[in-house]
N, CA, C and O atoms as a printed pandas DataFrame, in Angstrom:
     atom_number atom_name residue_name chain_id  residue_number  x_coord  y_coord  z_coord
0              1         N          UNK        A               1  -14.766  -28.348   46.494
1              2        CA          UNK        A               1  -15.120  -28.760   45.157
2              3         C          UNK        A               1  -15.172  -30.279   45.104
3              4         O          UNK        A               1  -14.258  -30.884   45.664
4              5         N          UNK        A               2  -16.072  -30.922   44.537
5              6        CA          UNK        A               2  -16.760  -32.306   44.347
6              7         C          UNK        A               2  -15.304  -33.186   43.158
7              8         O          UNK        A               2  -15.085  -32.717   42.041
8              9         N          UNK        A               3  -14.582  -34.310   43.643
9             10        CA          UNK        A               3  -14.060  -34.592   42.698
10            11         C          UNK        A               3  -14.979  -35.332   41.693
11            12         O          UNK        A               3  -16.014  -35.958   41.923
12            13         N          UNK        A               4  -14.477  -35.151   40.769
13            14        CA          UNK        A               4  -15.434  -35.840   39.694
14            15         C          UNK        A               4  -14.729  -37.268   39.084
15            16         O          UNK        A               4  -13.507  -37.387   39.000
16            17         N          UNK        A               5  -15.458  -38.080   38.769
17            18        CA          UNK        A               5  -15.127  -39.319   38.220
18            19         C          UNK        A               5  -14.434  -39.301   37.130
19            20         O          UNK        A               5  -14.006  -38.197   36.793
20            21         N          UNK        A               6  -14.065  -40.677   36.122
21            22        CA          UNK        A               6  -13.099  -40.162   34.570
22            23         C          UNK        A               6  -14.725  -40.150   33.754
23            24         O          UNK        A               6  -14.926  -39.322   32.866
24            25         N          UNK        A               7  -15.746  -41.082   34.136
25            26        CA          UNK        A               7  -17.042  -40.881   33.314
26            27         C          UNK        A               7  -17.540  -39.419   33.153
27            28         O          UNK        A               7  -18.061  -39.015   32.114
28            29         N          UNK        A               8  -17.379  -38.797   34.055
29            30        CA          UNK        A               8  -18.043  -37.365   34.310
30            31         C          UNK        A               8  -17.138  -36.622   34.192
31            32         O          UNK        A               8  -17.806  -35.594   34.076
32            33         N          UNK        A               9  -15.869  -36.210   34.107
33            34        CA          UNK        A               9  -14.444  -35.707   33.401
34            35         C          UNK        A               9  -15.033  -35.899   31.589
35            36         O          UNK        A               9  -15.374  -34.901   30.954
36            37         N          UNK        A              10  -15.061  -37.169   31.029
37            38        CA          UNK        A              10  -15.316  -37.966   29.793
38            39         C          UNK        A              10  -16.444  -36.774   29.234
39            40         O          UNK        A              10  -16.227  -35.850   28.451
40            41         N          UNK        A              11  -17.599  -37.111   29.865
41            42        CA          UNK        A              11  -18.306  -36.206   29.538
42            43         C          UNK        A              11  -18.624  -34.901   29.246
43            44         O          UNK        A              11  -19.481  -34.478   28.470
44            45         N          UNK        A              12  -17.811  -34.276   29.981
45            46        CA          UNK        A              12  -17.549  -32.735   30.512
46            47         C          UNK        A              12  -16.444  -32.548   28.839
47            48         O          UNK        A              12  -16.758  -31.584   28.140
48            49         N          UNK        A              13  -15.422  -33.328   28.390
49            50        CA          UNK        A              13  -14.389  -32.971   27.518
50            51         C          UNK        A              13  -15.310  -33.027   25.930
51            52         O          UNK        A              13  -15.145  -32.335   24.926
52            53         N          UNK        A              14  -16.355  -34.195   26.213
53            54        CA          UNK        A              14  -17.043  -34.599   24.716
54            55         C          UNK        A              14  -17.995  -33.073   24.592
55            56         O          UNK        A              14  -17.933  -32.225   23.702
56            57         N          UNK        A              15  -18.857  -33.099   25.817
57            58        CA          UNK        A              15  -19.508  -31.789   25.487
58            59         C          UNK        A              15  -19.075  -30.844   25.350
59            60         O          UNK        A              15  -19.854  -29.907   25.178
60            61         N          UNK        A              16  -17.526  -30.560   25.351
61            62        CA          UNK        A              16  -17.001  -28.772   25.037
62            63         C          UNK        A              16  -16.745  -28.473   23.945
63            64         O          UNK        A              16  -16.133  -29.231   23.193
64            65         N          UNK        A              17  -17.094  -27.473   23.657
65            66        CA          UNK        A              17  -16.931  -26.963   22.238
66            67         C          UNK        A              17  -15.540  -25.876   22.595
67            68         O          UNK        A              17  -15.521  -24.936   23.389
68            69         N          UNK        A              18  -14.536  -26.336   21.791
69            70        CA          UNK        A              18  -13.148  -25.312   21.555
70            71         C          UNK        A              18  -13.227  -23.528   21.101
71            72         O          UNK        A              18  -13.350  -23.194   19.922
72            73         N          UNK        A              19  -13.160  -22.796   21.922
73            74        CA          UNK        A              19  -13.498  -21.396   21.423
74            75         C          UNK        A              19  -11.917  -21.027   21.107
75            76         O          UNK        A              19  -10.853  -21.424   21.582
76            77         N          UNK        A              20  -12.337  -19.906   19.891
77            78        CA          UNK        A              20  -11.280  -19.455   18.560
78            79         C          UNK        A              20   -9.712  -19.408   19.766
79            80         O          UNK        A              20   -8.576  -19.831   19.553
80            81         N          UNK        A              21  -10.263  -18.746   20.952
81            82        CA          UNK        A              21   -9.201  -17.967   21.894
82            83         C          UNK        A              21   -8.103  -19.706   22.233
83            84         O          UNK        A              21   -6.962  -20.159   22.142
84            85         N          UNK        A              22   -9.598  -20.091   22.673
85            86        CA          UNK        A              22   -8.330  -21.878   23.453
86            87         C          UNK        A              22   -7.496  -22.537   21.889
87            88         O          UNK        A              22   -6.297  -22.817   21.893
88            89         N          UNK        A              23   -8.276  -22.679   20.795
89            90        CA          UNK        A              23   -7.561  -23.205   19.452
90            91         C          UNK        A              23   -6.146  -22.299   19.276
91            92         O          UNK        A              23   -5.050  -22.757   18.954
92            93         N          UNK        A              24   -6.477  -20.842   19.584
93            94        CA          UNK        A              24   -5.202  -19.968   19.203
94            95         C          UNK        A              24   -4.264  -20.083   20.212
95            96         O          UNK        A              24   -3.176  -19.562   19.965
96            97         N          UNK        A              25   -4.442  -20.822   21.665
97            98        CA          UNK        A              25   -3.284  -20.505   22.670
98            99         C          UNK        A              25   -2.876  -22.276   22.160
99           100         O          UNK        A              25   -1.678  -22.554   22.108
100          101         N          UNK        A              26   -3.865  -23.334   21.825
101          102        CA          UNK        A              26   -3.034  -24.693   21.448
102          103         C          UNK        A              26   -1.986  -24.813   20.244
103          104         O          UNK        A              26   -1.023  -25.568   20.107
104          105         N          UNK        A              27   -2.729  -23.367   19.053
105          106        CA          UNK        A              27   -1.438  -23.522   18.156
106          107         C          UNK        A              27   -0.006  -22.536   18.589
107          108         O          UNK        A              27    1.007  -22.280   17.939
108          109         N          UNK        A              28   -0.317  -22.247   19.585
109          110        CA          UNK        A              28    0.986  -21.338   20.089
110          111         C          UNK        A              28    1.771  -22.424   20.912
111          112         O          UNK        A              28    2.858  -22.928   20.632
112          113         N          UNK        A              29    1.010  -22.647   21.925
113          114        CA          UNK        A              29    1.715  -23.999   22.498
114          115         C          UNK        A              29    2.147  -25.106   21.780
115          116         O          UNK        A              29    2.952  -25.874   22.308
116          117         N          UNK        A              30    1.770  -25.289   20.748
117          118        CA          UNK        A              30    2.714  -26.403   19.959
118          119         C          UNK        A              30    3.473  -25.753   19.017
119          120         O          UNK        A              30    3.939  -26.653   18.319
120          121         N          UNK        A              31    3.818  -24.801   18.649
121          122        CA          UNK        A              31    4.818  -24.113   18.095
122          123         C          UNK        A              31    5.722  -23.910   18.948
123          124         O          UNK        A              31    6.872  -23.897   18.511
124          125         N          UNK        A              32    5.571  -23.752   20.000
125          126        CA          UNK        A              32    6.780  -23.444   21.052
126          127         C          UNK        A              32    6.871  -24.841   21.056
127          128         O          UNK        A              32    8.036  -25.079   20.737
128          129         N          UNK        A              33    6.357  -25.755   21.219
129          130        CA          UNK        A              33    6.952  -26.972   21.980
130          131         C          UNK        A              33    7.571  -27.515   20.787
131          132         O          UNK        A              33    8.257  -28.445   21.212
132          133         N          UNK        A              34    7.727  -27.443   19.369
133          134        CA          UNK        A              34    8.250  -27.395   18.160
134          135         C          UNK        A              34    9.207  -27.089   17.736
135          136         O          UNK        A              34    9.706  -27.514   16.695
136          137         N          UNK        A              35    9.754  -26.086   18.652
137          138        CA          UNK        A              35   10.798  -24.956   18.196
138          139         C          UNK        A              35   12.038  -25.457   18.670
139          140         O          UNK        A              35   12.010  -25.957   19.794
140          141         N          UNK        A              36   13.136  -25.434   18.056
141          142        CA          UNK        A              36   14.443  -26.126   18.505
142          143         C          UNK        A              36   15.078  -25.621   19.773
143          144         O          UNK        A              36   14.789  -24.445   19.997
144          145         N          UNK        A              37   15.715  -26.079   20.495
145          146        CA          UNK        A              37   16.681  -25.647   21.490
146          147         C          UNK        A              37   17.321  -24.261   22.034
147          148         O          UNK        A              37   17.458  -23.704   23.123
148          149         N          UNK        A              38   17.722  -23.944   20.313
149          150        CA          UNK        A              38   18.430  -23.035   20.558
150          151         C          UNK        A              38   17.561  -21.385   19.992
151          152         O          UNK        A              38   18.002  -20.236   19.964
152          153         N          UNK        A              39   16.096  -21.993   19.577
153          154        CA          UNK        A              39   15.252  -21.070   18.762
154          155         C          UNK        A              39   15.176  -19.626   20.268
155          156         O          UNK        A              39   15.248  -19.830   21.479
156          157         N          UNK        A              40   15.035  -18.470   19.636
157          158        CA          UNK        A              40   15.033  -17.326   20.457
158          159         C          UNK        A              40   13.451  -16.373   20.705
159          160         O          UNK        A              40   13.050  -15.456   21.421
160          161         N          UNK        A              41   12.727  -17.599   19.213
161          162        CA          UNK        A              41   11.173  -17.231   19.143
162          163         C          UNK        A              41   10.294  -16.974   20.152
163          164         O          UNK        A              41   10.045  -18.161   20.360
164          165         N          UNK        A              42    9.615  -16.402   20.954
165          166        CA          UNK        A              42    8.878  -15.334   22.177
166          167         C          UNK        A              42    7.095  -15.824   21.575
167          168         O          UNK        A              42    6.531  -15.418   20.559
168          169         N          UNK        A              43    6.720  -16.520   22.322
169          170        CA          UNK        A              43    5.588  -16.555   22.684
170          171         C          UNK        A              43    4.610  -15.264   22.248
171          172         O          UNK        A              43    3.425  -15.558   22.091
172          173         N          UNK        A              44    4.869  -14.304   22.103
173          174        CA          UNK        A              44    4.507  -13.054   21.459
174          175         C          UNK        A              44    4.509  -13.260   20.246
175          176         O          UNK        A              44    3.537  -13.519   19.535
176          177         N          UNK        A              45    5.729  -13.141   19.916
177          178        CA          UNK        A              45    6.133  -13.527   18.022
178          179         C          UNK        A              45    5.080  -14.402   17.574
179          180         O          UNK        A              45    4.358  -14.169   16.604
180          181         N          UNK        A              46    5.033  -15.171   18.137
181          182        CA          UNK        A              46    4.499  -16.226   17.497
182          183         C          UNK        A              46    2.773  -16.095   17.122
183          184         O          UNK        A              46    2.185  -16.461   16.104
184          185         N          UNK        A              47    2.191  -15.372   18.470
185          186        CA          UNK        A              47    1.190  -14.507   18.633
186          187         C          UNK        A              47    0.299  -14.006   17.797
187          188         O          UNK        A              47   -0.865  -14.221   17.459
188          189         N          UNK        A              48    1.557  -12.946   17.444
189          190        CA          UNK        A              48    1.724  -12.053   16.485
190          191         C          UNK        A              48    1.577  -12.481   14.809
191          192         O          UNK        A              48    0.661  -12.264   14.016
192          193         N          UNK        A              49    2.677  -13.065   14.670
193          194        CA          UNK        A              49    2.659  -13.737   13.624
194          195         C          UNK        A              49    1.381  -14.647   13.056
195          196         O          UNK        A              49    1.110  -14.762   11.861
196          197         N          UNK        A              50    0.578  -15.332   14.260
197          198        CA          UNK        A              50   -0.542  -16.321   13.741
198          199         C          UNK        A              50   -1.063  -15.036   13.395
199          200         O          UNK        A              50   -1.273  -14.958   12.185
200          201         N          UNK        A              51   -1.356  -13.961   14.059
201          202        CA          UNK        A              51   -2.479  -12.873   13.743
202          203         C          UNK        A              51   -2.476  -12.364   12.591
203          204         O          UNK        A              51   -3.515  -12.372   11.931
204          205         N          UNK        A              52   -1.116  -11.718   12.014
205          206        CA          UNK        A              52   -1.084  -11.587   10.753
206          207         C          UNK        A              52   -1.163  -12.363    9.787
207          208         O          UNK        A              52   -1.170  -11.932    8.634
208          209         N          UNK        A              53   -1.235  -13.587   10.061
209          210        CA          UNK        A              53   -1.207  -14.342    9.023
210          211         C          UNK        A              53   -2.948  -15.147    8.881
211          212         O          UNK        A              53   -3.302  -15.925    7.994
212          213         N          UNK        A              54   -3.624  -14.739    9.831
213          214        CA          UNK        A              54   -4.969  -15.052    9.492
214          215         C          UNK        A              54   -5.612  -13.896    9.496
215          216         O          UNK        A              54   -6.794  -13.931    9.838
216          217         N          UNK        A              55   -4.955  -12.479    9.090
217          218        CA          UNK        A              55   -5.931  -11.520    8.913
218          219         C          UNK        A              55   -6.246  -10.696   10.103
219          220         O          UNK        A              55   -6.669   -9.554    9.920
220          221         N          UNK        A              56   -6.042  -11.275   11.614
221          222        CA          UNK        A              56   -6.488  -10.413   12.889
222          223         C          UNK        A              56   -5.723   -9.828   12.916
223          224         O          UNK        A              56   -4.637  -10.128   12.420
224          225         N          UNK        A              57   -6.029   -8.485   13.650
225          226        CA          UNK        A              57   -5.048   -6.990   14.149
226          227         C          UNK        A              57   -4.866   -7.239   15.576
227          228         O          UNK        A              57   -5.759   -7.499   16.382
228          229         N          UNK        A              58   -3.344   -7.109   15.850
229          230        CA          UNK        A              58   -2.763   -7.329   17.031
230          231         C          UNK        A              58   -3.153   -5.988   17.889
231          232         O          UNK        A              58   -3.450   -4.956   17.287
232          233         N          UNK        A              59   -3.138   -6.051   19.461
233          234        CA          UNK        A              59   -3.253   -5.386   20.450
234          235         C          UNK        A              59   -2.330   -3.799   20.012
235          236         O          UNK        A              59   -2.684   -2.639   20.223
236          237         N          UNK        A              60   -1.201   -4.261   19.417
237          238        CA          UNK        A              60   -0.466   -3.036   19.051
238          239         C          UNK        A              60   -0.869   -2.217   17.739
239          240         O          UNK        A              60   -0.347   -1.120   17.545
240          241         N          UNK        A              61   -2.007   -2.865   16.631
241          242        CA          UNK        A              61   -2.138   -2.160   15.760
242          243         C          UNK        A              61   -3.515   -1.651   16.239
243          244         O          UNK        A              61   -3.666   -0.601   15.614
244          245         N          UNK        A              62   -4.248   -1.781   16.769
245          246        CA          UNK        A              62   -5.349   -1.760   17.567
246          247         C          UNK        A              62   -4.923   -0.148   18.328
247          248         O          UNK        A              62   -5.785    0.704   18.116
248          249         N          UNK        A              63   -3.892    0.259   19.043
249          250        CA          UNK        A              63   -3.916    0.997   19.655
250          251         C          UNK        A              63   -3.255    1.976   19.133
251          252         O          UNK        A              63   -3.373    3.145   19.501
252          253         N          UNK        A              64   -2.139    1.387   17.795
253          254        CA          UNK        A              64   -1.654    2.446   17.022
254          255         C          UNK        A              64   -2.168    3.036   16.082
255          256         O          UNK        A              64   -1.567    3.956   15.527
């Protein structure tokens, strides 16, 4: 694989457009990285929780 320059990196980041899936794993990842020390909150939960709270049906209501 060709390394690429920071101009052509630069470019590659301006032209991407964010799909729903990458926006939903960045607000999970900053909720975890948010969460206190001693928080017991699961990467799932949290998941979960964005889903219900914008209306999407989780993998488990989906199959139940």
């Amino acid at each position: 694989m060709a390394t690429l320059t920071l101009e052509q990196i630069a470019e590659k980041a301006k032209n991407h457009r964010v799909t729903p899936s990458e926006r939903k794993a960045q607000r999970v990842s900053l909720i975890m990285g948010l969460r206190s020390k001693n928080s017991t909150l699961t990467r799932d939960e949290v998941s979960s929780f964005l889903d219900q709270n914008e209306g999407h049906e989780t993998a488990e209501k989906k199959a139940g």
